[in-house]
One Martini backbone bead per residue (centre of mass of N, CA, C, O) as a GRO file, in nm:
protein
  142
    1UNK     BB    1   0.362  -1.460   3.842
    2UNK     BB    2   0.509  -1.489   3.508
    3UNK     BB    3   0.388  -1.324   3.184
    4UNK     BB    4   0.468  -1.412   2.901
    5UNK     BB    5   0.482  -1.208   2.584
    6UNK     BB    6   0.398  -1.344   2.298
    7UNK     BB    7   0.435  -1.279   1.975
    8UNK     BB    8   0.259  -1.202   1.725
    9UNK     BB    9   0.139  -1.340   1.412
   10UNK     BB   10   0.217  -1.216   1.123
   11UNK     BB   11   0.000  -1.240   0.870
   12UNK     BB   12   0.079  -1.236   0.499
   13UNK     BB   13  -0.249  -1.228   0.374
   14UNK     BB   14  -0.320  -0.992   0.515
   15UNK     BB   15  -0.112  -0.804   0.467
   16UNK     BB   16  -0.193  -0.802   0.154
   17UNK     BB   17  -0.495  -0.717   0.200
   18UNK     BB   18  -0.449  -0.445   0.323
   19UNK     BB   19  -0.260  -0.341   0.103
   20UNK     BB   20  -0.471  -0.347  -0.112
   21UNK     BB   21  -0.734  -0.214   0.027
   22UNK     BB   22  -0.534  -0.010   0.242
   23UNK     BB   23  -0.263   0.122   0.134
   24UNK     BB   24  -0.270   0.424   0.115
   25UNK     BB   25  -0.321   0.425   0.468
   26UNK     BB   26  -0.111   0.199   0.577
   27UNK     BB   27  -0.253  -0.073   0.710
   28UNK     BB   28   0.034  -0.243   0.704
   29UNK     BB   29   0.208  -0.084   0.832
   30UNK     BB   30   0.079  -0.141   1.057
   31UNK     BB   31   0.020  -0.438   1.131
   32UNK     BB   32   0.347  -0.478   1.130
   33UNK     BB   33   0.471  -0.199   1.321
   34UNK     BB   34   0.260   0.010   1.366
   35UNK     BB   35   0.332   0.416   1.480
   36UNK     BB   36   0.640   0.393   1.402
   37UNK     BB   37   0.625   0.425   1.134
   38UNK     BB   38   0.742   0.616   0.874
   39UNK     BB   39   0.531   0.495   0.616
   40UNK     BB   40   0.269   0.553   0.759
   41UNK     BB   41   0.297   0.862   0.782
   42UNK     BB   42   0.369   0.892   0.446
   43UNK     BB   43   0.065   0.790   0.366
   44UNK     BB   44  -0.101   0.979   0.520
   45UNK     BB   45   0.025   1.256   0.398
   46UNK     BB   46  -0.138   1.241   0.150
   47UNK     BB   47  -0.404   1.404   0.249
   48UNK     BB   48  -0.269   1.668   0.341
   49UNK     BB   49  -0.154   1.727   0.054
   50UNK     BB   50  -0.422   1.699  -0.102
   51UNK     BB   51  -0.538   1.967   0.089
   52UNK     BB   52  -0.301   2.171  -0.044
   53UNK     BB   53  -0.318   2.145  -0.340
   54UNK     BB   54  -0.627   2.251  -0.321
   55UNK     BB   55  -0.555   2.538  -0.195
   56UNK     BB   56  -0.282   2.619  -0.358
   57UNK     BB   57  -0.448   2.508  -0.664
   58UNK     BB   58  -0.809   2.578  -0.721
   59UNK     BB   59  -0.778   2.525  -1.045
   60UNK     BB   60  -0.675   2.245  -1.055
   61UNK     BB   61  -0.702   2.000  -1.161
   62UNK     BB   62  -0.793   1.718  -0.984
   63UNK     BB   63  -0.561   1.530  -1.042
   64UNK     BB   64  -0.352   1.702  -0.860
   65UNK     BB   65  -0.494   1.655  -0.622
   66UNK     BB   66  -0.496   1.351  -0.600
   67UNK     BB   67  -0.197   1.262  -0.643
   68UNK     BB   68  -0.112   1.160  -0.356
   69UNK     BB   69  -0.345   0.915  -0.320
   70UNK     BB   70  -0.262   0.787  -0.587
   71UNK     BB   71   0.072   0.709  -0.491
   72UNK     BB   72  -0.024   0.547  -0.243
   73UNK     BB   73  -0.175   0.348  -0.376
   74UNK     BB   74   0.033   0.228  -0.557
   75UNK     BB   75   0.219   0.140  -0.296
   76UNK     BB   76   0.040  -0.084  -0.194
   77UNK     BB   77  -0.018  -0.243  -0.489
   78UNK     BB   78   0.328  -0.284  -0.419
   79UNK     BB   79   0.338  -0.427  -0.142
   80UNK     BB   80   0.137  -0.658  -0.179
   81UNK     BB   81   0.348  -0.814  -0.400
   82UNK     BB   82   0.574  -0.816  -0.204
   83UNK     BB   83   0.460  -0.977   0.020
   84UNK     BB   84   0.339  -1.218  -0.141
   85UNK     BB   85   0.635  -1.337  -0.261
   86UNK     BB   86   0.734  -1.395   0.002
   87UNK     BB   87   0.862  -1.585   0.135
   88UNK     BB   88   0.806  -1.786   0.457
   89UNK     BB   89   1.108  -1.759   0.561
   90UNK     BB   90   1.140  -1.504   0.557
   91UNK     BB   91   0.892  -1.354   0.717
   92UNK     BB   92   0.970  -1.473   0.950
   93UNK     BB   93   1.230  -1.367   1.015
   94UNK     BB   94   1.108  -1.061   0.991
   95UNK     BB   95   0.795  -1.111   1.190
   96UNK     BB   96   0.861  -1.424   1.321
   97UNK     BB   97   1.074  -1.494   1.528
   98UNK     BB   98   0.897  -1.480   1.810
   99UNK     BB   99   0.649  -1.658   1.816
  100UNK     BB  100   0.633  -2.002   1.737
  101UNK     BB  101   0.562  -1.964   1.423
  102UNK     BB  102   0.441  -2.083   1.081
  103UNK     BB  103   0.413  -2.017   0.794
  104UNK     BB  104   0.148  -2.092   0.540
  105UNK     BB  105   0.034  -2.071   0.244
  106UNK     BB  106  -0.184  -2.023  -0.008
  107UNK     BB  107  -0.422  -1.915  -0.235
  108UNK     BB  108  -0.512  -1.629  -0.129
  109UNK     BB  109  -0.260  -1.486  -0.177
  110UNK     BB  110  -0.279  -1.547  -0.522
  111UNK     BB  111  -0.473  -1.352  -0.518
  112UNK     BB  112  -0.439  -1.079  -0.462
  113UNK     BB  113  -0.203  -1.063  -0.637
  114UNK     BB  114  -0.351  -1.047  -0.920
  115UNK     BB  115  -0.533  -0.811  -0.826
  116UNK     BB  116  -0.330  -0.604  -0.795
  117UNK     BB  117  -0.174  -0.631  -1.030
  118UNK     BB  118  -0.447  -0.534  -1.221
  119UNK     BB  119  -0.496  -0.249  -1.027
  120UNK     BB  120  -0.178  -0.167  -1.040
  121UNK     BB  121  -0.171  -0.113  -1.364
  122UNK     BB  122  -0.383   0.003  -1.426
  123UNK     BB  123  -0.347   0.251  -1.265
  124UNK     BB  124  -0.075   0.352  -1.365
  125UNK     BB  125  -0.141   0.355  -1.657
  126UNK     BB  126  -0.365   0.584  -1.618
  127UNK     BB  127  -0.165   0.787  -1.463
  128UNK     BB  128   0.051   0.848  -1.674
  129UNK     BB  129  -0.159   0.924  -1.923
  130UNK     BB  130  -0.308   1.177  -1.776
  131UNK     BB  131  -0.028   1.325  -1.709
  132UNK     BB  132   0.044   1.340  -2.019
  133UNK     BB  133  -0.215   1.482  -2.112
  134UNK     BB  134  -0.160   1.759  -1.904
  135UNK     BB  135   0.142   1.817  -1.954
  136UNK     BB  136   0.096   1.759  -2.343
  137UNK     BB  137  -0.239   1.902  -2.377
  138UNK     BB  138  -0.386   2.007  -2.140
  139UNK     BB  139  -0.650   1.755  -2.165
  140UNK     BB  140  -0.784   1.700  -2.407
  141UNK     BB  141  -0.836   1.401  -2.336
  142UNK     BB  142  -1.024   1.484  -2.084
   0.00000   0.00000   0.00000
């Protein structure tokens, strides 16, 4: 008796809640994609970047050393609203072809959202002001 291995269908609340919560080590891209994923690679690629450059200038602001995790989650908090948005039948092409089920998302997708958006452009803009008090004041407002 031969037993047909069904794709599981995965779910799209799902990945937008695990790319919020822990987008920046790339856990959307796993359960979306799996090991095979060059962005979760990429994602991962932050932590080893940022001991490197802890390594290689051990007197630079912490900022300089945080860059990459920081950029990483960033990424994180624009992959989960890119999700979220996607609508389901898009979704659903892209991620469940052969699952034989349908998406239906609901309000809890909307939360994340909302979350996403609110901490990661706080997130954003607070990169971009740190950034730029260090590269045109070297640090003076902080």
């Amino acid at each position: 008796m031969t037993v047909l291995h069904q794709p599981r269908h995965k779910n799209k609340t799902l990945a937008a809640l695990l790319a919020f919560l822990l987008g920046g080590l790339g856990a959307q891209r796993l359960y979306l994609r799996g090991w095979r994923d060059p962005w979760l690679w990429a994602h991962l690629a932050s932590l080893p970047a940022a001991w490197l450059v802890a390594q290689i200038a051990p007197q630079a602001d912490g900022f300089y050393k945080l860059l990459p995790i920081i950029v990483s989650g960033l990424v994180g908090f624009l992959e989960a609203l890119i999700i979220g948005v996607t609508p389901d039948d898009k979704w659903d092409a892209r991620h469940n072809a052969s699952s034989g089920r349908q998406s239906d998302t609901h309000w809890p997708v909307a939360v994340v959202l909302v979350a996403s958006m609110m901490i990661g452009a706080g997130g954003l803009i607070a990169t971009l002001s740190r950034l730029f008090d260090l590269l045109y004041t070297g640090g003076a407002y902080g």
